[in-house]
N, C-alpha and C positions, 0 to 999 in steps of 0.2 A: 318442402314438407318431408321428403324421403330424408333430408340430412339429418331433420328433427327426430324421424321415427328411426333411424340409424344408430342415435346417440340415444333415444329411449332404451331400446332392445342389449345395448351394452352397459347401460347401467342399470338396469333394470331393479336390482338388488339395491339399491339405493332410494329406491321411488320412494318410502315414506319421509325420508328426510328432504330429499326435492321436494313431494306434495308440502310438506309446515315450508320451505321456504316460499315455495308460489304463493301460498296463505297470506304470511307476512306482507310481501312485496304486496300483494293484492290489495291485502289493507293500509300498508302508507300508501300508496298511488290512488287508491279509492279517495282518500278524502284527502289528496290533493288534488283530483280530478272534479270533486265535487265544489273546491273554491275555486272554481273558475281559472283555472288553468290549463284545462282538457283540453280545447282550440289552439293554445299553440304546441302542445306535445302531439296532439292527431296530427298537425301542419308537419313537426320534425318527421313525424312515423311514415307520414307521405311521403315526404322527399327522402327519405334511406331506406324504405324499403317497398319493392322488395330491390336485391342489390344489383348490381350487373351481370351478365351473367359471367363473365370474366372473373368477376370477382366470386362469385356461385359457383363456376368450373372449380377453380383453385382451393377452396373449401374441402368441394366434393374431393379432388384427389387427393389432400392433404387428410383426410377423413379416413378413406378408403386408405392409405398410405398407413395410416396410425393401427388401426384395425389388423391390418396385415403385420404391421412388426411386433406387434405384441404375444407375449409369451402364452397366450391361452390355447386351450386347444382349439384347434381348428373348426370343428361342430360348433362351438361357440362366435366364428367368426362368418359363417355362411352369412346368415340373415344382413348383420349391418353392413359386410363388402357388400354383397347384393345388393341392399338397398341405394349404395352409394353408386354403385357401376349405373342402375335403370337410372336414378337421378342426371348421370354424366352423357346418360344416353338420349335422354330423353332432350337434355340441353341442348344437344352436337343435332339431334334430330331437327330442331323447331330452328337451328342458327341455319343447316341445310336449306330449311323448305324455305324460310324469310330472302336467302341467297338465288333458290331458284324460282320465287314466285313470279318476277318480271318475266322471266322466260319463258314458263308456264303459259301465262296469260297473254304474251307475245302468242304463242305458238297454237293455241286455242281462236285469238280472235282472228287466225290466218284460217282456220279450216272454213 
């Protein structure tokens, strides 16, 4: 969600032509969703997403990465590096806690 809101904030200026593209897309997928084909496109949307986070990591720093090299000024680049560094962190956080839950729980049912 941060990556999404990362790549909102730096296109920003752009938003009315993204919103007619969402439009569009919404309405060819709407009524191919309505002839019965929504069960197996939910089925794909399941299995890819959301992605790994490996492959979530690589994004976010390729993300943050692009942000960074680009010629704008730097005010303009706070928000979406930010966004992407809490996203990276928050990833390395929950791979941490998943790594130290056994131990945790070890160490807890000993007291």
């Amino acid at each position: 969600m941060l990556f999404v809101a990362a790549w909102a904030f730096w296109l920003h200026q752009w938003v009315p032509g993204v919103l007619v593209g969402i439009f569009v897309v919404w309405a060819v997928l709407h009524s191919r969703l309505e002839a019965g084909l929504g069960d197996a496109l939910g089925r794909r949307w399941r299995r890819a997403w959301p992605p790994s986070p490996l492959l979530l990591s690589a994004l976010l720093v390729t993300s943050a990465t692009t942000f960074v090299m680009d010629a704008a000024p730097a005010i303009a680049k706070v928000v979406p590096v930010g966004l992407d560094v809490v996203g990276l962190g928050l990833l390395l956080r929950a791979a941490w806690k998943a790594r130290a839950a056994p131990s945790l729980q070890a160490a807890r049912q000993e007291r």
